[in-house]
C-alpha positions as CSV (number, residue, x, y, z in Angstrom):
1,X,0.0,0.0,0.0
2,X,1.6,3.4,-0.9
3,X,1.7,6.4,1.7
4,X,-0.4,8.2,-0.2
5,X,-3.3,5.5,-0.1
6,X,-2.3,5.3,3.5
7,X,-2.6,8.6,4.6
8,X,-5.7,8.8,3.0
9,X,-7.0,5.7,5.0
10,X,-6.3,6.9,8.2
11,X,-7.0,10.7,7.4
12,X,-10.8,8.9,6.8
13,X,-11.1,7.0,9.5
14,X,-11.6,10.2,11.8
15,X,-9.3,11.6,14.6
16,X,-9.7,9.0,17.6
17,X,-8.6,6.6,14.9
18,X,-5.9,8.6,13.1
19,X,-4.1,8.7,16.5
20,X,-4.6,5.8,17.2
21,X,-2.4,4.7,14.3
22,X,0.1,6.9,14.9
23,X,1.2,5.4,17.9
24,X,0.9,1.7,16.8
25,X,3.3,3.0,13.9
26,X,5.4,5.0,16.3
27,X,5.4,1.4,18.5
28,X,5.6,-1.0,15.7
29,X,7.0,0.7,13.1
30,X,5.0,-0.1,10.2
31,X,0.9,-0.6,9.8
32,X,-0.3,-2.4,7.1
33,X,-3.0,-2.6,4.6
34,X,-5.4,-5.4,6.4
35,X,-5.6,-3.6,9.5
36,X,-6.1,-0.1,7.9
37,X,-8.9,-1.5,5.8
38,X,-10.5,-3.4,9.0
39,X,-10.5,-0.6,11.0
40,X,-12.2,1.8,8.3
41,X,-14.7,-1.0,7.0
42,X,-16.2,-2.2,10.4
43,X,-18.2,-0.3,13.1
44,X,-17.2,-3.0,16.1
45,X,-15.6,-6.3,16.2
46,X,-12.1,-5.3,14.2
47,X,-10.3,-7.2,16.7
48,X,-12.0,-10.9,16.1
49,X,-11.6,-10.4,12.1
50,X,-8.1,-9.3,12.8
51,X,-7.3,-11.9,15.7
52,X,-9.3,-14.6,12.6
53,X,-6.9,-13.6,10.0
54,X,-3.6,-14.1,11.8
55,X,-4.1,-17.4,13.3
56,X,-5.4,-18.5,9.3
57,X,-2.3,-17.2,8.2
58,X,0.2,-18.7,11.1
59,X,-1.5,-22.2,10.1
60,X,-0.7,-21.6,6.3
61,X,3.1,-20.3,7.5
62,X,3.4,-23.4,9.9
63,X,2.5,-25.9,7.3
64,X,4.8,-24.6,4.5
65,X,7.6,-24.4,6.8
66,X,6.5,-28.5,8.0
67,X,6.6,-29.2,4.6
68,X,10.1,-27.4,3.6
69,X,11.5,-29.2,6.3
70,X,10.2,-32.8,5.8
71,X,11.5,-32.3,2.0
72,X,14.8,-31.2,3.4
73,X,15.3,-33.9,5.9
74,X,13.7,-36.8,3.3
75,X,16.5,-39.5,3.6
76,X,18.3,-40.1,-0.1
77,X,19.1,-43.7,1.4
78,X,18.0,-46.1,3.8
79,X,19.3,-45.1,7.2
80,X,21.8,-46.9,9.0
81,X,21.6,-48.1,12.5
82,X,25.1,-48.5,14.4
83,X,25.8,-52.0,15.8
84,X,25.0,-51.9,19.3
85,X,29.1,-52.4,20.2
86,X,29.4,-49.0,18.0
87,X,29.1,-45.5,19.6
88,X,27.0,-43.0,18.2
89,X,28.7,-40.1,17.3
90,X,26.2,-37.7,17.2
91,X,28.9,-34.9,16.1
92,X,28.6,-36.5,12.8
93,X,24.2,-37.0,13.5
94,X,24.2,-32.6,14.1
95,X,26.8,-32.5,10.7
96,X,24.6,-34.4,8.3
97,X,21.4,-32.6,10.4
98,X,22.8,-28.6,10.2
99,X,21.1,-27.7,6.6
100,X,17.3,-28.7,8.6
101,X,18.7,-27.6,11.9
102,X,19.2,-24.0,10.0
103,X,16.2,-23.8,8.6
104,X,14.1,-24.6,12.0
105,X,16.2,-22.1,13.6
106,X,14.9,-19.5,10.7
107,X,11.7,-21.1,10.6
108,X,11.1,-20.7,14.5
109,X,12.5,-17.0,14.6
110,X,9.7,-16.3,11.8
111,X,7.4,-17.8,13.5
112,X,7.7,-16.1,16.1
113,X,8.1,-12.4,15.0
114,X,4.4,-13.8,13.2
115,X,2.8,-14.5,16.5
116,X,4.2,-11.1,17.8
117,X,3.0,-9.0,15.1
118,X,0.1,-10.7,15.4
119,X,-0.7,-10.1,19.1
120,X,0.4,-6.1,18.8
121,X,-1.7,-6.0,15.8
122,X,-4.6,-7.3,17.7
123,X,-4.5,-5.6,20.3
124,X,-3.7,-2.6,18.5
125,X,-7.7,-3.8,17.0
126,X,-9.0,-4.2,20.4
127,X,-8.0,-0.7,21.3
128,X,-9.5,0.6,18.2
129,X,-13.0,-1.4,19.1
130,X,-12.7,0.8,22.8
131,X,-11.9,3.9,21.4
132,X,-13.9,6.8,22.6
133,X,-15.6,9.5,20.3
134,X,-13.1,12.1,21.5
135,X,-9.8,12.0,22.1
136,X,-7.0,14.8,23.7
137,X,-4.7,16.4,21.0
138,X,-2.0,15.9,23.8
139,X,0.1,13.4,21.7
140,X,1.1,10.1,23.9
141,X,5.0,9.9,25.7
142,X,7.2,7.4,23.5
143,X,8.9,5.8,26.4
144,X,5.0,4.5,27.2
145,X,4.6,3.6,23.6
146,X,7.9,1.8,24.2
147,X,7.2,0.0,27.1
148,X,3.7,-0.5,26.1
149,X,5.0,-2.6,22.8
150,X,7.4,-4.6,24.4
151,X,5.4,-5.5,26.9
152,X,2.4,-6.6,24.5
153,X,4.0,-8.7,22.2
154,X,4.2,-11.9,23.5
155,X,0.4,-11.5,25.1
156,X,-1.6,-14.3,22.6
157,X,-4.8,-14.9,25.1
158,X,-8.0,-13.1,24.0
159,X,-8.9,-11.9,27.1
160,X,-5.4,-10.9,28.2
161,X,-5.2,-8.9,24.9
162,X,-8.8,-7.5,25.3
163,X,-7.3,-5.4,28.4
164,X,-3.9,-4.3,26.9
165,X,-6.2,-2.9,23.8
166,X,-8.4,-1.3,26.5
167,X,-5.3,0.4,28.5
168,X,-4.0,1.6,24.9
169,X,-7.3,2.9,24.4
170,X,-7.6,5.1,27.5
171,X,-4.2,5.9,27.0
172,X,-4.7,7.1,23.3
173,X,-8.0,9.2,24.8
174,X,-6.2,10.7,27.9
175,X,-2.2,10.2,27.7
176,X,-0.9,10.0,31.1
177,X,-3.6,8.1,32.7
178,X,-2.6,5.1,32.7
179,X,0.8,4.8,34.5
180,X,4.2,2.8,33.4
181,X,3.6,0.8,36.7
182,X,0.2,-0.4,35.3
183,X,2.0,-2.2,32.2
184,X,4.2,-4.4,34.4
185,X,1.6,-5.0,36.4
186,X,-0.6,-5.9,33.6
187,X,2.0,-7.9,32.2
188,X,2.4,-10.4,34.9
189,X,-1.0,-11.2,35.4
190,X,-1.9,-14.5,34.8
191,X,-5.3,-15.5,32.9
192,X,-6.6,-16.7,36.4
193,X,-5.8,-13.3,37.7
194,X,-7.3,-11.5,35.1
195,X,-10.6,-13.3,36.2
196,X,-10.4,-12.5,39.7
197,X,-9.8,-8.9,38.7
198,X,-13.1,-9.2,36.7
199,X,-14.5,-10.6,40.0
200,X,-13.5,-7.9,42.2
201,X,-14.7,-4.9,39.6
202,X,-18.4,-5.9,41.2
203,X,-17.3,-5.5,44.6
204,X,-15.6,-2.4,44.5
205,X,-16.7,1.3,45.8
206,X,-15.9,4.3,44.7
207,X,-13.0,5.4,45.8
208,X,-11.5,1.7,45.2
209,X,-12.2,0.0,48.3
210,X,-13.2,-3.5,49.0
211,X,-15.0,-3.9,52.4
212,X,-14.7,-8.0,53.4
213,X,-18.3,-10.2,53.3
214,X,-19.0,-12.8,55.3
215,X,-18.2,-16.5,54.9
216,X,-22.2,-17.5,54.9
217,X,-22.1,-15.3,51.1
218,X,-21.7,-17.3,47.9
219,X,-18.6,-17.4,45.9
220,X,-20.1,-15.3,43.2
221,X,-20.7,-12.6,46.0
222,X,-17.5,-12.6,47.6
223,X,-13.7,-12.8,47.2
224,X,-12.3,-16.0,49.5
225,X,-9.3,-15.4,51.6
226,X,-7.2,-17.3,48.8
227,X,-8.2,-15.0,46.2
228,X,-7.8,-11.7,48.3
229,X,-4.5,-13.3,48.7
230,X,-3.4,-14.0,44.8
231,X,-4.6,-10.4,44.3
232,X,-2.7,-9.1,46.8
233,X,0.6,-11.0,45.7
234,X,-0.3,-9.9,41.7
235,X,0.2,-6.3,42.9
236,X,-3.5,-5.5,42.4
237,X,-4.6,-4.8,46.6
238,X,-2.3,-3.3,49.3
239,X,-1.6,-5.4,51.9
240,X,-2.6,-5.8,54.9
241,X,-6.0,-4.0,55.3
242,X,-7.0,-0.9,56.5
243,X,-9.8,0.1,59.4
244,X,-12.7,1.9,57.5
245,X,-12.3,5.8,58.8
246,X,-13.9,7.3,55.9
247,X,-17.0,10.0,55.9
248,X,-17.2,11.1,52.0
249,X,-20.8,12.2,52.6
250,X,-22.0,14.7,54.4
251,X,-24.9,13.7,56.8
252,X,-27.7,15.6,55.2
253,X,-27.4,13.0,51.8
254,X,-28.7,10.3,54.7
255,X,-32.0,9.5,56.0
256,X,-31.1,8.6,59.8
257,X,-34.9,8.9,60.3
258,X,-35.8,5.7,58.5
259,X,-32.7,4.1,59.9
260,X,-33.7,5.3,63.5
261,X,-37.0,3.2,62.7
262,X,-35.6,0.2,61.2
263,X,-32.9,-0.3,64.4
264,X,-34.5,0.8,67.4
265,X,-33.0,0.4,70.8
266,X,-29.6,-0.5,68.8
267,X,-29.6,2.7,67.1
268,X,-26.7,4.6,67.7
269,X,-27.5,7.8,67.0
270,X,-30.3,8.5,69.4
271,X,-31.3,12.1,69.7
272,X,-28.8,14.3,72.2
273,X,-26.5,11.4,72.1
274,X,-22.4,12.2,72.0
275,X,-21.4,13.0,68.3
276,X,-18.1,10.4,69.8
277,X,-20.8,7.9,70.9
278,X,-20.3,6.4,67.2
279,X,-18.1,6.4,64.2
280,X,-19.7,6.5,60.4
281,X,-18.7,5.6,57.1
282,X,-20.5,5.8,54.2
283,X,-19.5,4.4,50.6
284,X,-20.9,5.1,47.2
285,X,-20.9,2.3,44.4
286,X,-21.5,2.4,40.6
287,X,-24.9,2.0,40.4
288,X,-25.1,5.3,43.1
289,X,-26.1,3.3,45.9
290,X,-24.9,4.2,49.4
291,X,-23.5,1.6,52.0
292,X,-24.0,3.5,55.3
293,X,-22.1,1.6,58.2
294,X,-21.9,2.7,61.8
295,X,-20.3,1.4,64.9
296,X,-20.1,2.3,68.7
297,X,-17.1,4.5,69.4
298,X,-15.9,2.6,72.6
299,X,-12.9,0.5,71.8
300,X,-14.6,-1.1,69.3
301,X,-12.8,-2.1,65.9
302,X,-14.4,-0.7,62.9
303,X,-14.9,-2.7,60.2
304,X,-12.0,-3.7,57.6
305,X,-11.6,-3.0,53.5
306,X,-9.0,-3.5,51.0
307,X,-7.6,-1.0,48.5
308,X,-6.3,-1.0,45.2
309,X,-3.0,-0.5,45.0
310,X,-2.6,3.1,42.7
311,X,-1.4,1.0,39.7
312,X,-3.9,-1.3,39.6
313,X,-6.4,1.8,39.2
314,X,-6.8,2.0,35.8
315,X,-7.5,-1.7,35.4
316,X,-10.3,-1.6,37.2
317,X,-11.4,1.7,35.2
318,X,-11.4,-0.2,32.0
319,X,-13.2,-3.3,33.0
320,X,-15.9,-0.5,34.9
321,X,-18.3,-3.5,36.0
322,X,-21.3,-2.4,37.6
323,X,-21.9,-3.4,41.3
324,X,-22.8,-6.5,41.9
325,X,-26.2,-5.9,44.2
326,X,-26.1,-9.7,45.9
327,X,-22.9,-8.2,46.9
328,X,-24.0,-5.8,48.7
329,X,-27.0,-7.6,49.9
330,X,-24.8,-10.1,52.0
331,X,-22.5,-7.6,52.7
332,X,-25.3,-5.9,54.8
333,X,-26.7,-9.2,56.3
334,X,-23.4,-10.2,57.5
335,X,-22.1,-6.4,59.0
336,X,-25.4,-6.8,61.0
337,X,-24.9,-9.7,62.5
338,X,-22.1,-7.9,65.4
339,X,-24.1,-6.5,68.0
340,X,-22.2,-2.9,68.0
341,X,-22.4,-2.5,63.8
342,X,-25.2,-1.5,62.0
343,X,-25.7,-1.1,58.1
344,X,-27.9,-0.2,55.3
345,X,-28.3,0.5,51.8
346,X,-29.8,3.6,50.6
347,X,-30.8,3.4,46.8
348,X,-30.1,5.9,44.3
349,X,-33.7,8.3,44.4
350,X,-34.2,7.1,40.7
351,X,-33.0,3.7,40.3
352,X,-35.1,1.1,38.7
353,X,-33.3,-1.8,39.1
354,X,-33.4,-4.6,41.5
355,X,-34.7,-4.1,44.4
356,X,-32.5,-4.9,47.0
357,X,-35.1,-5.8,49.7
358,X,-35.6,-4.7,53.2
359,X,-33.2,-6.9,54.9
360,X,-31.0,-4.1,53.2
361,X,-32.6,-0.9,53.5
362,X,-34.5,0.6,56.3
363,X,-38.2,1.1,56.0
364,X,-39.6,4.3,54.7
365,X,-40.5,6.7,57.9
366,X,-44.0,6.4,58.9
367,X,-46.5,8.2,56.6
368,X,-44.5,7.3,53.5
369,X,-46.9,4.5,51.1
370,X,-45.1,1.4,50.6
371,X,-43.0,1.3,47.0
């Protein structure tokens, strides 16, 4: 494809894209004509025709190499078998064998610049599928381009390469937001720790936090103690945990009235009571629904949450799961079950999703018709 053509490809496939090639070029070197055309020609999906057309095309490359070799290594005469009182000498065996051993070794090192073109190429697709409508003029820093390309190369799982196209993607939109830290620790995450980080997206406040569930929750509603710990060993939580000592919202956004109601004698914020008679955090999820969580204020230890380690951050931006509300249902249920805690759930005023139920939420104050 001549630059001409080229420019003109990219020049029509609108800014987001246009700088989007620029850095694969500036990382890779060269883009080529399939990708230019897939990108252009398709709305969503570039990176599965891509990802399609690579691994069609390492088969075809494999098995004219396999056949190059077999016609190389075809015996002219019957082979020879030493006596058994004869040594082998396999100087001679690596002699006769060095035209074949050559051409694996050349065979091999294509292959494998293939499979890495491939995967950059892929992901470079992937991060065109994520791109968002706008992007900043603020061109991206070529030691991350750098790192970002050496780093991706040898990535070949889809889903691994689904987040490395989603990191170039943010990075493309917004350059500096996604830190050098967060490619290495990208970069050693295994496939199983790519799924727990999944997992944890659900879990997580604003703000980052992870606040422990009970045992009694299902595995789908909770991270175990093993997998809090292969997190925390991948470099995506800090270790150890934290008491919760955090107020974000002020006290007006809360209705203590209905919560007054729902707890009773247990409530611990009865009128002309101490304002050191209780501590209070409050934490706000995705879906804009409020965790409110109180505890009495005499040596009791307030409840524990993980955090996300700074470079870890942007991971969990660019999976953005919404909140998973059985979650937050056991979560509730099991903070209640300690005689000096007491938590709720206060919905967003114009949700209309699931209803969490009122094991979660305190009745409405009296006067107020039932939803």
């Amino acid at each position: 494809m001549d630059p001409d053509a080229i420019n003109k490809a990219v020049a029509a496939a609108g800014k987001p894209l246009e700088k989007l090639v620029d850095v694969v070029s500036a990382g890779m070197g060269h883009v080529t004509r399939p990708f230019l055309v897939v990108i252009n020609a398709y709305a969503d999906g570039k990176a599965n025709l891509i990802r399609q057309a690579y691994a069609h095309r390492m088969e075809r490359l494999q098995a004219q190499h396999s056949a190059q070799l077999a016609e190389l290594q075809e015996p002219k005469a019957p082979a020879l078998r030493p006596k058994p009182e004869e040594p082998l000498d396999i100087d001679v065996v690596f002699e006769e064998a060095e035209p074949s051993e050559l051409l694996a070794a050349r065979f091999m090192e294509t292959e494998q610049q293939g499979r890495r073109r491939a995967n950059l190429i892929t992901i470079a697709a992937e991060a065109a599928d994520n791109l968002p409508p706008h992007v900043s003029d603020e061109p991206v820093d070529p030691d991350w381009i750098e790192r970002f390309f050496a780093n991706a190369k040898d990535v070949s799982r889809e889903d691994l390469q689904r987040l490395w196209g989603k990191l170039l993607a943010a990075e493309v939109a917004q350059p500096s937001r996604v830190p050098l830290r967060t490619l290495d620790t990208l970069r050693n995450l295994t496939v199983n720790e790519a799924k727990l980080l999944h997992k944890a997206a659900s879990f997580l406040a604003v703000g980052y936090v992870y606040v422990i569930v009970g045992p009694d929750a299902p595995d789908d509603a909770r991270l175990s103690g093993a997998e809090l710990a292969t997190l925390q060993d991948a470099g995506i939580f800090e270790s150890p945990s934290r008491p919760l000592w955090m107020d974000p919202l002020k006290s007006s956004d809360i209705d203590f009235n209905a919560a007054e109601k729902r707890f009773g004698d247990r409530y611990l914020l009865h009128p002309g009571a101490e304002k050191q008679a209780y501590q209070q955090s409050v934490l706000v999820y995705r879906t804009g629904h409020k965790l409110i969580i109180q505890w009495a204020n005499s040596g009791i230890i307030p409840p524990n949450f993980f955090l996300v380690r700074p470079s870890a951050m942007p991971l969990f931006d660019i999976i953005a799961n919404t909140t998973s509300l059985t979650y937050l249902r056991y979560l509730v249920t099991s903070i209640n079950k300690h005689e000096f805690y007491q938590a709720w759930i206060q919905e967003p005023s114009n949700w209309e999703g699931e209803r969490l139920g009122k094991e979660t939420a305190p009745p409405a104050p009296e006067g107020t018709p039932d939803s």
